[in-house]
C-alpha positions, 0 to 999 in steps of 0.5 A: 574614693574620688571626691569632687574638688570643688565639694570634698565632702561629696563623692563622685563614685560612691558606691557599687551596688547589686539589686534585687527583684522581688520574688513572687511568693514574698511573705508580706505582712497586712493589707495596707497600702499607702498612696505614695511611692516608699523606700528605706535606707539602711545605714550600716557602716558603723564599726561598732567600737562600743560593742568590743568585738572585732565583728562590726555589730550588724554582722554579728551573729545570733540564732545562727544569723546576722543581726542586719538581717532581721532588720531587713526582713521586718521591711521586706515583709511590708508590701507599700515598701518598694525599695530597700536600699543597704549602705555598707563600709565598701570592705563589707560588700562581699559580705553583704551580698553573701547575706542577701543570697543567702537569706533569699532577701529581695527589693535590696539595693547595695550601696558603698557608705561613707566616713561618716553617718551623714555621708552614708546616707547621703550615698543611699539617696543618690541611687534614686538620683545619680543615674550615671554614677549608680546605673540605676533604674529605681524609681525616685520615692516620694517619701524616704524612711531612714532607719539604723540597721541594728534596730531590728523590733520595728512595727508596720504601725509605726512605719505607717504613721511615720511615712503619712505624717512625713508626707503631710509635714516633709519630716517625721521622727519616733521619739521616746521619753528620756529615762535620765535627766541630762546634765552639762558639766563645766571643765572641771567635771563638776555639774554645771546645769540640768535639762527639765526631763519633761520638756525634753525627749529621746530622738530614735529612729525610724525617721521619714522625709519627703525625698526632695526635701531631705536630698536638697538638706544634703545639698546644703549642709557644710563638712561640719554637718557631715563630719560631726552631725548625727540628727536628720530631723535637724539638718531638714529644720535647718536648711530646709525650714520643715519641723518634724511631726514627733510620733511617740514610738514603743519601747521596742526601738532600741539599739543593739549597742552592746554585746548584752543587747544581743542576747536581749535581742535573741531572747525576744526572738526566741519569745515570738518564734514561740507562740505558735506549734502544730501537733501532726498525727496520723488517724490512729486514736491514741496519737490523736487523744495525746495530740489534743491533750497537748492541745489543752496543756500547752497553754501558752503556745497557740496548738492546731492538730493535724491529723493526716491519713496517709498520702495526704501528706503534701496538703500538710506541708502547705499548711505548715507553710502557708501559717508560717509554722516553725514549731511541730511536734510529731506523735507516731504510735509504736513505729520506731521507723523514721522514714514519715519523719525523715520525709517531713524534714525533708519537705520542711528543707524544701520550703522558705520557713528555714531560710530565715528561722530555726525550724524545731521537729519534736518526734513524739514516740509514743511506746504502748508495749511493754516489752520493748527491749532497751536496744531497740531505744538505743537503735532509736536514739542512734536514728534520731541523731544521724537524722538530726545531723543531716536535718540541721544542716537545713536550720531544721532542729530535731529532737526525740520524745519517748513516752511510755504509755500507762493504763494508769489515769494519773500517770497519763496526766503526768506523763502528758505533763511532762512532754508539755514541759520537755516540748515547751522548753524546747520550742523556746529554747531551740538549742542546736546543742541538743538537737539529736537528743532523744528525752523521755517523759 
């Protein structure tokens, strides 16, 4: 990398750099708006030598998906947002651009980091600035949000009051109480003294600055700063006199830094894809009646049912969209023909709501003869796997629900308890593995 003479610390070409545009059907979140121009930078170049994985942890891989893409999506969903701009090791820009067209992410601009945290950052605000280096057309923020990558659980709310109190004081920072008393030691590894934990708090991110002033303490700051310095809100009180307005943030703001965390991460992902599910049913009664039944059982999940007559079909898979369903359960009575479900996955696979998620299809048979051969089940098991196969190539998981129908009242209960629980599990689990599966209940 070329480096001025003059101030070694500071590159002359820093970056190379893709931008996307935003897309107009860009789910965004909320209705607020705020009366100052925003952008984030997202620092991502770390190795991520503590997570003891060859993979740097931004990149790792989760529900089938890299972690740093969750993190941009949770800024690419707030419209006041208007530029996002990724700061990545330069070995990693390929990869990166894979993941922006993959996951059909806008507003992104990429940027080449630095060696160290401070120098990345400094990097991503020079787009706004360099015109010559970076051929940049975006326009300067008046306020910049700061935020690492491998902090995906970060709230609107937060963000909002952040981006207002950094606006109103120049700086502004999430802090959470400390858990641990911190303590010195002498040389010798004996104690040497202890901070009062009340006086003192976590600093996390995301922190937000007015633009000029974070940009000028970049300016200032010494190689030291560069080289070992990892506290933004410090380097503004320093070289620029402005104390950070501290907002209390959630419990929610915790970094991904170990390989566990992932699985924390996954399973609270999970959690939230959870909540909601439509049941969809033709206008036949008995498909409808177990489709309401679900509707009272599933009690933690939000059920809507959707009875379509045929060839409305089309108003269906708009609703399904628009509410951002990813968690339908199919009930058909008898048919063992899978062409309306083949004809859902694919429409679902013409949408964006695979893009991003794993999209989970419980086809629910419900069988009313009683003389149905065991050939004709396994002819039935054979279709949903090849269906399945075909369907998780698109991030749609398939699974297969057989329910034998009794006249006996208790042992409808039973049996609609039990495709609660099978269907439950399921949903929540969404384990690929067993997509193609057909359960009885």
């Amino acid at each position: 990398m070329e480096t001025d003479q003059k101030y070694p610390h500071r590159a002359i070409k820093p970056a190379t750099r893709i931008t996307t545009e935003p897309a107009l059907n860009c789910s965004c979140t909320g209705s607020r708006m705020v009366g100052f121009p925003v952008a984030v930078v997202l620092p991502a170049g770390g190795s991520g030598e503590r997570m003891g994985l060859s993979t740097p942890k931004q990149f790792c891989d989760f529900l089938d998906r890299p972690l740093i893409s969750f993190t941009i999506e949770a800024f690419e969903r707030i419209n006041w947002i208007q530029n996002i701009i990724v700061v990545v090791a330069k070995e990693c820009i390929d990869l990166m651009k894979t993941i922006i067209h993959k996951y059909s992410h806008k507003r992104i601009t990429l940027v080449v980091g630095g060696q160290t945290r401070h120098r990345s950052i400094f990097n991503g605000l020079k787009v706004f600035t360099d015109s010559q280096v970076y051929d940049s057309k975006l326009t300067k923020p008046e306020v910049v949000i700061i935020h690492d990558a491998v902090r995906l659980f970060v709230e609107e709310d937060l963000l909002l009051k952040i981006a207002t109190a950094a606006k109103d004081h120049g700086a502004a920072g999430a802090t959470r109480p400390l858990v641990s008393t911190v303590i010195a030691t002498t040389s010798e590894g004996c104690l040497d003294s202890s901070l009062e934990r009340a006086k003192y708090r976590a600093s996390e991110m995301p922190q937000a600055f007015l633009f000029d002033t974070i940009y000028q303490a970049y300016q200032q700051c010494s190689d030291y700063d560069f080289e070992y310095g990892t506290e933004c809100l410090q380097l503004v009180l320093q070289y620029c006199g402005s104390k950070a307005k501290l907002i209390e943030g959630p419990p929610t703001l915790w970094k991904v830094t170990f390989k566990r965390d992932l699985f924390a991460a996954e399973s609270i992902i999970k959690e939230s894809l959870s909540q909601k599910a439509c049941v969809i049913t033709g206008v036949q009664q008995d498909a409808v009646q177990l489709a309401h039944c679900l509707e009272k059982t599933l009690t933690q999940i939000m059920v809507e049912v959707i009875s379509t007559p045929v060839g409305e079909e089309v108003s269906c898979i708009q609703n399904i969209s628009a509410k951002e369903y990813r968690n339908i359960i199919y009930v058909i009575v008898n048919d063992t023909d899978l062409q309306e479900i083949k004809q859902l996955v694919e429409s679902i696979g013409n949408t964006s709501l695979p893009i991003l998620y794993p999209v989970v299809v419980i086809m629910v048979h419900l069988n009313k003869s009683e003389s149905m051969p065991f050939s004709n089940n396994m002819d039935e098991l054979g279709a949903i796997r090849l269906l399945a196969k075909e369907a998780k190539q698109k991030n749609i998981l398939v699974y297969g629900l057989l329910v034998n129908y009794p006249k006996d009242t208790e042992k409808w209960n039973d049996a609609v308890a039990n495709v609660c629980l099978i269907a439950g599990t399921l949903i929540k689990d969404r384990n690929a593995v067993l997509a193609g599966q057909l359960f009885v209940a």
